[in-house]
C-alpha positions in Angstrom: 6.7 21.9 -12.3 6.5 18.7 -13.2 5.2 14.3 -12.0 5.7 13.8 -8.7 8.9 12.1 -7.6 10.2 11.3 -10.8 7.2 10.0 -13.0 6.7 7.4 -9.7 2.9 9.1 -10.1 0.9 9.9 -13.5 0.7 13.2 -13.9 -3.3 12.7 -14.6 -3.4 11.0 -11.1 -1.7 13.8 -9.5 -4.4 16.4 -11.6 -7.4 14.3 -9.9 -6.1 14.0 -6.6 -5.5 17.8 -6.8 -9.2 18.3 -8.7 -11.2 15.7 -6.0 -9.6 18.4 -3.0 -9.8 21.4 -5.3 -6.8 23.0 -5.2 -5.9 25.0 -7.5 -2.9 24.3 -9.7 -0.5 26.6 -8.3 -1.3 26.1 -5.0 -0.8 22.7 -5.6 3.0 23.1 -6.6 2.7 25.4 -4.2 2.8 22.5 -2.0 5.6 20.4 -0.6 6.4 17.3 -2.4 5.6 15.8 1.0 2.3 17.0 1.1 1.7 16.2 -2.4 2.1 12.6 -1.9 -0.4 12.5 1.0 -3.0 13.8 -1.0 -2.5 11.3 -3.6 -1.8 8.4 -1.1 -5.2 9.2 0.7 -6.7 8.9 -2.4 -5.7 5.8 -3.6 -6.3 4.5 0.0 -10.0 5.8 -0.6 -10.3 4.2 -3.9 -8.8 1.0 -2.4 -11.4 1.0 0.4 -14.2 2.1 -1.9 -13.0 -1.2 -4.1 -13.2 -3.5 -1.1 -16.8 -2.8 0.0 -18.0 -3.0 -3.2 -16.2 -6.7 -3.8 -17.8 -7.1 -0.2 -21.5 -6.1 -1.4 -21.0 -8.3 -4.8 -20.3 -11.3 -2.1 -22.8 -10.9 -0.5 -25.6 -10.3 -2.7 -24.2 -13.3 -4.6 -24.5 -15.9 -1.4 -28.1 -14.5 -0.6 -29.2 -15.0 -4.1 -27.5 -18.6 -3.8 -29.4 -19.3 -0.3 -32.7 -17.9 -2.4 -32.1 -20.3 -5.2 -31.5 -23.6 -2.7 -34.6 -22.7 -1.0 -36.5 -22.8 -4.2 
């Protein structure tokens, strides 16, 4: 047992990826290293995304409540 691939990954990044799925934690190092690190790539790709379309939304609502302002 022990960080994925060296300390490359927190070990409490590792433990939510593994939470957010619900695997246990010895099916987890159960699990191929491989594998592993596809669970915790998807997740930072789904945080990533999650990230973006809020930054999105924030622009947005920003330039309607500029448009509102100049119409004023």
């Amino acid at each position: 047992m022990g960080a994925l691939a060296g300390g490359m990954v927190p070990i409490f990044e590792e433990h939510e990826a593994r939470l957010e799925r619900g695997i246990s934690l010895t099916d987890w190092y159960a699990l191929d290293v491989d594998e592993r690190a596809l669970v915790i790539a998807a997740r930072r790709v789904r945080i990533q995304v999650q990230n973006l379309q809020s930054e999105a939304e924030i622009r947005k609502s920003n330039r309607e409540a500029q448009k509102a302002r100049i119409r004023k």
